[in-house]
C-alpha positions in Angstrom: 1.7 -18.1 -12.6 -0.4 -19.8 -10.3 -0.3 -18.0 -6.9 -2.5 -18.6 -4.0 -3.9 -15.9 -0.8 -1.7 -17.3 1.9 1.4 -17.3 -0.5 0.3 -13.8 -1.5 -0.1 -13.0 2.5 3.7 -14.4 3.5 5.4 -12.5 0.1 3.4 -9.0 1.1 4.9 -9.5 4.9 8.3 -10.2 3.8 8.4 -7.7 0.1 5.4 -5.8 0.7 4.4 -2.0 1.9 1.8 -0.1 2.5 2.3 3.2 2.8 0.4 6.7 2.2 2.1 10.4 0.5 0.9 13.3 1.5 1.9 15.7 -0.9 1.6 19.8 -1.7 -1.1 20.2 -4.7 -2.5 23.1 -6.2 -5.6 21.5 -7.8 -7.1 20.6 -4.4 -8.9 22.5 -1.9 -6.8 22.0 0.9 -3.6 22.4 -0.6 -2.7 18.6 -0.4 -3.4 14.9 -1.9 -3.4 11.9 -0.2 -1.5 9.2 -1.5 -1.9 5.9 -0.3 -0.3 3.0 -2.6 0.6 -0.5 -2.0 3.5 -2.2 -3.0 5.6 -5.3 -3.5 9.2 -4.7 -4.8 11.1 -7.9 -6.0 14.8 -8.3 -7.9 14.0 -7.9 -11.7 14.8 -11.8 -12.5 11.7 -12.8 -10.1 9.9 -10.2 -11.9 7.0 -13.3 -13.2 5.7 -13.2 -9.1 4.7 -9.4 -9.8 2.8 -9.7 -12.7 1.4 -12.7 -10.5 -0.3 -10.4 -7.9 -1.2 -8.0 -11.0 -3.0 -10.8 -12.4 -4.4 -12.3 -8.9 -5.6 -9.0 -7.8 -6.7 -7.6 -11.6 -5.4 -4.0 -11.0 -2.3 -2.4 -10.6 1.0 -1.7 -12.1 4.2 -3.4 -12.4 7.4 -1.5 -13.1 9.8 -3.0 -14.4 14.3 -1.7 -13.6 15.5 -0.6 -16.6 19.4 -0.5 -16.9 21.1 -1.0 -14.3 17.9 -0.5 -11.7 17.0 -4.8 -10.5 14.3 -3.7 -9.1 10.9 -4.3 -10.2 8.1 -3.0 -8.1 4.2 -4.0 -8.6 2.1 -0.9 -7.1 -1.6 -0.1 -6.6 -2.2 3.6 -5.9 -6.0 3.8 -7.6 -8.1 4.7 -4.3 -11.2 2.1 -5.8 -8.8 -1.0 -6.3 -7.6 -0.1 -3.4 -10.7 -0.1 -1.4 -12.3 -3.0 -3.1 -10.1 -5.5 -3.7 -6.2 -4.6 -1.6 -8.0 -3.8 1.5 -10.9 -6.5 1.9 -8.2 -9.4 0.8 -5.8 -8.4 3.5 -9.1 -7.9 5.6 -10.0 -11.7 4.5 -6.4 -12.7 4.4 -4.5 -11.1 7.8 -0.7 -10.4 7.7 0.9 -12.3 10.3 3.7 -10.2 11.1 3.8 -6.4 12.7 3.1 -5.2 9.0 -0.6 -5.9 10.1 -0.4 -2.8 12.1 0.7 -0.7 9.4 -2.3 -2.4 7.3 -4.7 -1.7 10.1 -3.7 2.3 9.2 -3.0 2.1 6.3 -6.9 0.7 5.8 -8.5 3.4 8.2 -7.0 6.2 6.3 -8.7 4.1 2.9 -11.8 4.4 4.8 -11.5 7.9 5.9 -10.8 8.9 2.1 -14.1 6.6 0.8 -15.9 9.0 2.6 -14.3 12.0 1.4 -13.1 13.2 5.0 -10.1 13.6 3.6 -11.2 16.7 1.4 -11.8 18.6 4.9 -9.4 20.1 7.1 -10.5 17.9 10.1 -10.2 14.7 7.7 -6.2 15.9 6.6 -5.5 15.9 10.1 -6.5 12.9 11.0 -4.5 11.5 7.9 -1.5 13.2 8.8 -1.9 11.2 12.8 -2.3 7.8 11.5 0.5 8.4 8.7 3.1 9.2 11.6 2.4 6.2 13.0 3.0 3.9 10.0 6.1 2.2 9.0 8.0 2.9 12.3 11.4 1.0 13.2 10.8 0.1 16.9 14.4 -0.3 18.3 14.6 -2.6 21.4 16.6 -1.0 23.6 17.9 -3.5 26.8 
């Protein structure tokens, strides 16, 4: 499959997510590990345009619905690929709807976890800030 940046760029603002976990874990120092992961999710007959972005991107996952489950979900969660390749495309290649906020926080916390602020208690705080501000419904309220 043949798939170009600005295709990639309308599909991620239309199917994509970013989004970071912050989840209890005994291994770490603090207690906690930071989870950030991006994510397409398309119906399992479309299930060629994931493999696509695995393919255009050269890291990831794609999961495929088994069963009943249609949905098939491409995923990067490995901090690296995350950091050199998700992060500087979308840096190259801007969003154009209000998912380019959420990429905007989504990249700081990358940033904040490349230089391993995230492994001290003032670097988990500031996570757990710009994760409450990702992903929010704004309701317009007249």
């Amino acid at each position: 499959m043949n798939i170009h940046a600005q295709w990639i760029v309308g599909f991620t603002d239309g199917e994509g997510c970013f989004y970071v976990g912050i989840s209890p874990s005994k291994s770490m120092t603090l207690g906690f590990r930071v989870i950030p992961t991006f994510s397409v999710t398309q119906h399992k007959k479309d299930i060629k345009v994931l493999y696509g972005l695995k393919t255009y991107f050269g890291c990831g996952t794609v999961y495929e619905g088994k069963g009943n489950d249609c949905v098939c979900k491409y995923r990067v969660a490995d901090q690296k690929n995350l950091f050199m390749k998700i992060v500087p495309f979308f840096e190259k290649h801007p969003l154009k709807t209000s998912k380019h906020l959420n990429f905007l926080k989504f990249r700081e916390i990358i940033q904040i976890m490349a230089r391993g602020e995230h492994l001290k208690p003032e670097g988990l705080d500031r996570i757990q800030r710009i994760k409450s501000l990702m992903n929010i419904k704004y309701v317009d309220i007249e």
